[in-house]
C-alpha positions as CSV (number, residue, x, y, z in Angstrom):
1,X,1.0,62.2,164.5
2,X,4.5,62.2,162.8
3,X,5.3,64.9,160.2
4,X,8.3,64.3,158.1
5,X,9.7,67.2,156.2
6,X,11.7,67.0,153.2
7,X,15.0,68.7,152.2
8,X,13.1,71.8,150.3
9,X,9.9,73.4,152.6
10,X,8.0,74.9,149.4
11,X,4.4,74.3,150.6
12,X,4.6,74.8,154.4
13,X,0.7,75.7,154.5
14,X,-0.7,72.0,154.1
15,X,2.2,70.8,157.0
16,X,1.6,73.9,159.1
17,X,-2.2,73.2,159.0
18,X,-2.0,69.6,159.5
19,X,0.4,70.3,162.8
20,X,-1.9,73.0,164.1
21,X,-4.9,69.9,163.8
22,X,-3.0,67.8,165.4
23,X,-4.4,66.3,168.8
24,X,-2.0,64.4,171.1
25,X,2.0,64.2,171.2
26,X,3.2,65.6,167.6
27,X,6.9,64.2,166.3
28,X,8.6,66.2,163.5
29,X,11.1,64.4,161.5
30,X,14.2,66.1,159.5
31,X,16.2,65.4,156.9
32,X,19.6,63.4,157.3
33,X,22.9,62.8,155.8
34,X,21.6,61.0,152.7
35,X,19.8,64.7,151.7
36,X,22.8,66.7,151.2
37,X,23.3,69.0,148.1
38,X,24.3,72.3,147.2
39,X,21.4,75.1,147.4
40,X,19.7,72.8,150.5
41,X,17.8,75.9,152.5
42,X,18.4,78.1,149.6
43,X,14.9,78.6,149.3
44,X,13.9,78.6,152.7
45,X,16.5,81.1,153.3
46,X,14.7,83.3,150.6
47,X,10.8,82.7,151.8
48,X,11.3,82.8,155.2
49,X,12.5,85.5,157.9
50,X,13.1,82.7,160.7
51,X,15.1,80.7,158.1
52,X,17.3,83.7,156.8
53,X,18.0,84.4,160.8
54,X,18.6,81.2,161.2
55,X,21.6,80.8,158.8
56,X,23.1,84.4,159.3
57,X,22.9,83.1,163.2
58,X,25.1,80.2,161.8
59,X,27.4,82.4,159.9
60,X,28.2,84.5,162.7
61,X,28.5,81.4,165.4
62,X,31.1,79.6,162.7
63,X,33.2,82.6,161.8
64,X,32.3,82.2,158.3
65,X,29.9,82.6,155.5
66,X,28.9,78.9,155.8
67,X,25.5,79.7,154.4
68,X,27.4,80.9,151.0
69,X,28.9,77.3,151.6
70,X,25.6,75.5,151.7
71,X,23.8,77.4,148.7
72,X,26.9,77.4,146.3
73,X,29.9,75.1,147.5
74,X,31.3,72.3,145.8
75,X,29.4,68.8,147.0
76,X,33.1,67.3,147.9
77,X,33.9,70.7,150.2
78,X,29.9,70.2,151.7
79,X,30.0,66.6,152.5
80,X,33.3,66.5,154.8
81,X,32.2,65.7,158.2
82,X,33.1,69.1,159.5
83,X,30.8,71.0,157.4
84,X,28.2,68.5,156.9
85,X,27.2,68.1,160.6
86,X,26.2,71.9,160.9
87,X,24.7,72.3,157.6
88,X,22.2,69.6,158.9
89,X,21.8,71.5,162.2
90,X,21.6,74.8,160.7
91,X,18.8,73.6,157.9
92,X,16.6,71.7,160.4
93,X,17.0,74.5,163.2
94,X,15.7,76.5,160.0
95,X,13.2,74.4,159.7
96,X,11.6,74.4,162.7
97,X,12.2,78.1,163.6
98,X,10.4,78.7,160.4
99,X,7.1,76.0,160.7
100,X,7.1,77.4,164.5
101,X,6.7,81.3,163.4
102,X,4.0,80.0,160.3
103,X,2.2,77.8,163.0
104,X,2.2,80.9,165.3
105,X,0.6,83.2,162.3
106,X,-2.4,80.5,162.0
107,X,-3.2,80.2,165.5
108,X,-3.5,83.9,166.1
109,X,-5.9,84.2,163.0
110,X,-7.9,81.7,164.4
């Protein structure tokens, strides 16, 4: 089964459900260059613990508030190659950090 998840995880129950179905090998796609913005994770960082550790975890490894970067900079300042390669790792580490801890929260009520 392939899941593809978009730039903005509102409505991780349906994904997180349909994962935790899932029989067999499971790929999760992420978003790429062409999904760049200001605010990507911005939301995530607000719903979900994972995704807020995530990003502060990024802030502390880069020596900067890159997270501040990534929710308010200017698109020209995001999309250099220096900032736009770990915006993408940071948001889909944020990602799967976050569908891993709502996938854990279903199983155990099961």
């Amino acid at each position: 089964m392939i899941f593809t998840i978009n730039s903005r995880l509102i409505n991780v129950q349906p994904f997180v459900r349909g994962l935790c179905s899932s029989t067999g090998k499971t790929a999760i796609m992420f978003p790429g260059i062409a999904n760049r913005s200001t605010g990507v994770g911005k939301e995530i960082f607000h719903e979900f613990k994972a995704a807020r550790e995530t990003f502060l975890e990024a802030d502390e490894v880069l020596g900067e508030k890159f997270s501040d970067l990534m929710f308010n900079g200017e698109p020209e300042i995001i999309n250099l190659n220096r900032n736009l390669q770990p915006a993408i790792l940071t948001h889909s580490i944020a990602i799967f950090r976050s569908t891993l801890d709502e996938v854990k929260k279903i199983t155990e009520k099961d």
